[in-house]
ZAMARGU-4260 file (C-alpha; in steps of 0.2 Angstrom, whole numbers, plus 5000, padded with zeros to 4 digits):
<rodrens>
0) 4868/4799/4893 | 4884/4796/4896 | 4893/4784/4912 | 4911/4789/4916 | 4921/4775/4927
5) 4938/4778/4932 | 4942/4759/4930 | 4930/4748/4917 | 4939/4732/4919 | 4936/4731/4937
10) 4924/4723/4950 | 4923/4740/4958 | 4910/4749/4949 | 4903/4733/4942 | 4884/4735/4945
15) 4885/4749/4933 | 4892/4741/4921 | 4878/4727/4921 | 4864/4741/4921 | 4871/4746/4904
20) 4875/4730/4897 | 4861/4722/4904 | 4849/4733/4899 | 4840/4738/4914 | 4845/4757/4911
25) 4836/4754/4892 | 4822/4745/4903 | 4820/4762/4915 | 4820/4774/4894 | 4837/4780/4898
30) 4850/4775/4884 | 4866/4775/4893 | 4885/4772/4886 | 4901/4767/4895 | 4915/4780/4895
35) 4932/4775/4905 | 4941/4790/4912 | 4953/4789/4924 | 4959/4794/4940 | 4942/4800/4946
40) 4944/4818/4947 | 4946/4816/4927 | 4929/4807/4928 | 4918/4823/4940 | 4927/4834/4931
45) 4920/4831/4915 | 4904/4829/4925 | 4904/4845/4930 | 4909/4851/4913 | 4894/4845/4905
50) 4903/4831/4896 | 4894/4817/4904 | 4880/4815/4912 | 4883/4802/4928 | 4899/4794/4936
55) 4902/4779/4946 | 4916/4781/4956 | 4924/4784/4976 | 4911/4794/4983 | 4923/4807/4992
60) 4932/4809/4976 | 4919/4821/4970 | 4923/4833/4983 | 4940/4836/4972 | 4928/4845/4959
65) 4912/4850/4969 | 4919/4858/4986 | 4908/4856/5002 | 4896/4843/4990 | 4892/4858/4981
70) 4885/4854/4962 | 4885/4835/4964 | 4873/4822/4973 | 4876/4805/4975 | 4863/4793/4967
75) 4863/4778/4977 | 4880/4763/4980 | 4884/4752/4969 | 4893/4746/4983 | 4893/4747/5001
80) 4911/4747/5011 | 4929/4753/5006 | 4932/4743/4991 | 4950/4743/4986 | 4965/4728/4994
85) 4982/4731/4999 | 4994/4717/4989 | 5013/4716/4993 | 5025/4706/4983 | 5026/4689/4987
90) 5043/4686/4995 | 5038/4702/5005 | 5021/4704/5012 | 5018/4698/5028 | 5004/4689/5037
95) 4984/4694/5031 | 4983/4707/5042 | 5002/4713/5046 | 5004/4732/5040 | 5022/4732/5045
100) 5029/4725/5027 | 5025/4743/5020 | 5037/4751/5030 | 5052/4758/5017 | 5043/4752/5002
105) 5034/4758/4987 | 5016/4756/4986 | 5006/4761/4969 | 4989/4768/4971 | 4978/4778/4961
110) 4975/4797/4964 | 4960/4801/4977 | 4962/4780/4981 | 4977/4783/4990 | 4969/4793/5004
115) 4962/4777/5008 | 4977/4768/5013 | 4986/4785/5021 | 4972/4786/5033 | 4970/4767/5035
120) 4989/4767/5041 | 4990/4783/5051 | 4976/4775/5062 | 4988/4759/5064 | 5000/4768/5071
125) 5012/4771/5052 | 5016/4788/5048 | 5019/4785/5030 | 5033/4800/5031 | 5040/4794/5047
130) 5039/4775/5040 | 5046/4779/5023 | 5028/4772/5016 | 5029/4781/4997 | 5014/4781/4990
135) 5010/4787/4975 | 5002/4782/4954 | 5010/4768/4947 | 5018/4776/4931 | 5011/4779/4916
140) 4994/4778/4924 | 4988/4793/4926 | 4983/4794/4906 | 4964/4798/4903 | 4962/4778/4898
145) 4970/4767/4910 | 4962/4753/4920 | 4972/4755/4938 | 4971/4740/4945 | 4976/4729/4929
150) 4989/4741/4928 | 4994/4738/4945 | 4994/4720/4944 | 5008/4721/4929 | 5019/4736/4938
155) 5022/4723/4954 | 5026/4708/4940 | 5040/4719/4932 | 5046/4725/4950 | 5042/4745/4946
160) 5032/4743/4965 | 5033/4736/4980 | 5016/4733/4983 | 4999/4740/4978 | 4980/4747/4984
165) 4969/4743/4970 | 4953/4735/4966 | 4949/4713/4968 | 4953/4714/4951 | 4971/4720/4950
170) 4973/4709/4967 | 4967/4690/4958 | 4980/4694/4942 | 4993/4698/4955 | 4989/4683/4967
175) 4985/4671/4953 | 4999/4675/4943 | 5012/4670/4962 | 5018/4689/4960 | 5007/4694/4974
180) 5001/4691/4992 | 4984/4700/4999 | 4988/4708/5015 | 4971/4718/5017 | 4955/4716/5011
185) 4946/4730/5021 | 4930/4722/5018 | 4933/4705/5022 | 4945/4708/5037 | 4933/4719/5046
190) 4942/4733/5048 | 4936/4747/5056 | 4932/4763/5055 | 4941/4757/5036 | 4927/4751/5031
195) 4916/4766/5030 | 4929/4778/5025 | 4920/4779/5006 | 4912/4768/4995 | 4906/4765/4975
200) 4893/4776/4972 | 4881/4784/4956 | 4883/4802/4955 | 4876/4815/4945 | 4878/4835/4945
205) 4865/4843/4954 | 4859/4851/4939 | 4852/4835/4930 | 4843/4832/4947 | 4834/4849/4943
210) 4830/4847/4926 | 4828/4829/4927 | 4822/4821/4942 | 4815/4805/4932 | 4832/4800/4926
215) 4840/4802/4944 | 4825/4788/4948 | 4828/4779/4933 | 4847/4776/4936 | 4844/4771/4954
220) 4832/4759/4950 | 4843/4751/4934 | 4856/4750/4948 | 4844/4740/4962 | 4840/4728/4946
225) 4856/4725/4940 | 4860/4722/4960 | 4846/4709/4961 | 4847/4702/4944 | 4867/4696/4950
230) 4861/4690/4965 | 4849/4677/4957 | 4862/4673/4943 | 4880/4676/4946 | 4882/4670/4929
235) 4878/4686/4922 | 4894/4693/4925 | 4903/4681/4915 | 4892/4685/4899 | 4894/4706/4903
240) 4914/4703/4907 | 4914/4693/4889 | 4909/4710/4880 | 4920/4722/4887 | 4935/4712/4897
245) 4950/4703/4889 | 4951/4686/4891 | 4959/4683/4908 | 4951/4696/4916 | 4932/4688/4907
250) 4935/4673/4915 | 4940/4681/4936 | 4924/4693/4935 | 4912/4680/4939 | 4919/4676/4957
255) 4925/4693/4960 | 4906/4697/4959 | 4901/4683/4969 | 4913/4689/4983 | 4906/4706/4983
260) 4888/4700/4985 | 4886/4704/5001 | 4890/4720/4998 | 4878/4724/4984 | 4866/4735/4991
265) 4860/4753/4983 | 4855/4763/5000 | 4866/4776/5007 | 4863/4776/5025 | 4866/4791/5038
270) 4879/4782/5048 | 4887/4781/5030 | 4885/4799/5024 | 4892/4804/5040 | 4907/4791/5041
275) 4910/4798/5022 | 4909/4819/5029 | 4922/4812/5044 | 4937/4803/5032 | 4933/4819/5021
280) 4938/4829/5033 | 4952/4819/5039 | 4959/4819/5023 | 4958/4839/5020 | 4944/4834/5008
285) 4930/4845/5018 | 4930/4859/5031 | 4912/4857/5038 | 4900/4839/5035 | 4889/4841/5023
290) 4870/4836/5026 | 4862/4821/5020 | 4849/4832/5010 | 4863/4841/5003 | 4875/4825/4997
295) 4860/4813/4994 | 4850/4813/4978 | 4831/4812/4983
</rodrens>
């Protein structure tokens, strides 16, 4: 079987990536390989083609292949809460918090990630069109095999952005590196309703859930392991980000995975499914909310 992630080096979709690497998808009899394709719609796209077989990615960004959730189910989290961090160049963001510093700049963001920050703003009172807010990819990054928020990180260090929305990943090169400052971690900062516009999440089309209902179980329960296994050794993540990572990278995943902790958790729950429908349909993603039966695998 075959995993497509729209950003491999990354904390996002992390979980997943240990389930492979870690073997607990071999330990459930389901050999499973890592493909990166990228932006997300890339990703369902070649899920509804056939071409793979499950994706771990933002859960609303199926909808841009499967209309009204229909053809897809989502599997379990691999995370729970809006994932991705608003970073502004150093000499202009302004305190943690402060959306203002946006206003008139240019702020790079993945496809289908983007609507994340739009409606974020919108809700604080920034009209992205009023504001002069551009938002838009960073360039060169819609190609099939990019990883965003690395990509992010090094577009803000050559001055091509203002600012970016991107995973922990591409936020600890900028930060680290004294090119950037983190002015939102919707997570961490408690902001809400932000928090439960979308989240990471295992999905598959809904025709392996008819012809194979053992893998659907399988993955979810690889997914629980890997959760529980990085929770009792954090470690871990420093021996799967030596296989696939570069260097620099190999050596941040370890505490960007013991950040997101707290947030490891596979269940979907009904306040989330229905937060999801709501952002969807703020977005022009969905005309009418979709069920939990309908979205939910099992």
């Amino acid at each position: 079987m075959k995993l497509a992630l729209p950003d491999l080096i990354s904390n996002s979709y992390f979980p997943a990536l240990a389930a492979v690497e870690l073997g607990f998808f071999r330990d459930e009899g389901i050999d499973v390989s890592l493909e990166l394709m990228s932006p997300a719609d890339k990703a369902f796209s070649a899920l509804a083609a056939g071409e793979v077989d499950l994706v771990g990615a933002e859960a609303h960004a199926a909808l841009a292949v499967f209309p009204q959730w229909r053809g897809v189910k989502l599997i379990c989290a691999l995370a729970q809460g809006m994932y991705w961090l608003l970073v502004m160049r150093s000499d202009i963001a302004g305190k943690r918090g402060d959306l203002d510093c946006v206003r008139g700049r240019r702020i790079g963001a993945a496809p289908w990630v983007e609507l994340g920050l739009q409606r974020l703003l919108i809700e604080a009172g920034i009209d992205p069109m009023r504001d002069g807010v551009r938002i838009g990819p960073i360039p060169g990054s819609l190609q099939l095999k990019v990883n965003t928020g690395v990509m992010a990180a090094q577009a803000l260090a050559e001055g091509r952005i203002d600012g970016f929305w991107a995973n922990a990943m591409g936020a600890e090169i900028a930060v680290r590196r004294g090119v950037g400052t983190v002015v939102l971690d919707v997570r961490r900062d408690g902001v809400t309703p932000a928090f439960d516009y979308t989240f990471a999440a295992l999905a598959a089309a809904s025709r392996l859930l008819a012809s194979r209902p053992d893998a659907i179980a399988a993955a979810r329960r690889a997914i629980v392991a890997a959760h529980a296994a990085l929770k009792r050794d954090v470690m871990l993540a420093e021996a799967v980000g030596r296989r696939i990572f570069p260097s620099e990278q190999a050596a941040l995943i370890t505490e960007l995975v013991r950040r997101d902790l707290p947030f490891y958790s596979a269940s979907i729950a009904p306040h989330a499914v229905a937060s999801l429908n709501r952002f969807a349909r703020e977005v022009g993603l969905l005309k009418d909310d979709g069920a939990s039966a309908d979205i939910l695998a099992g």
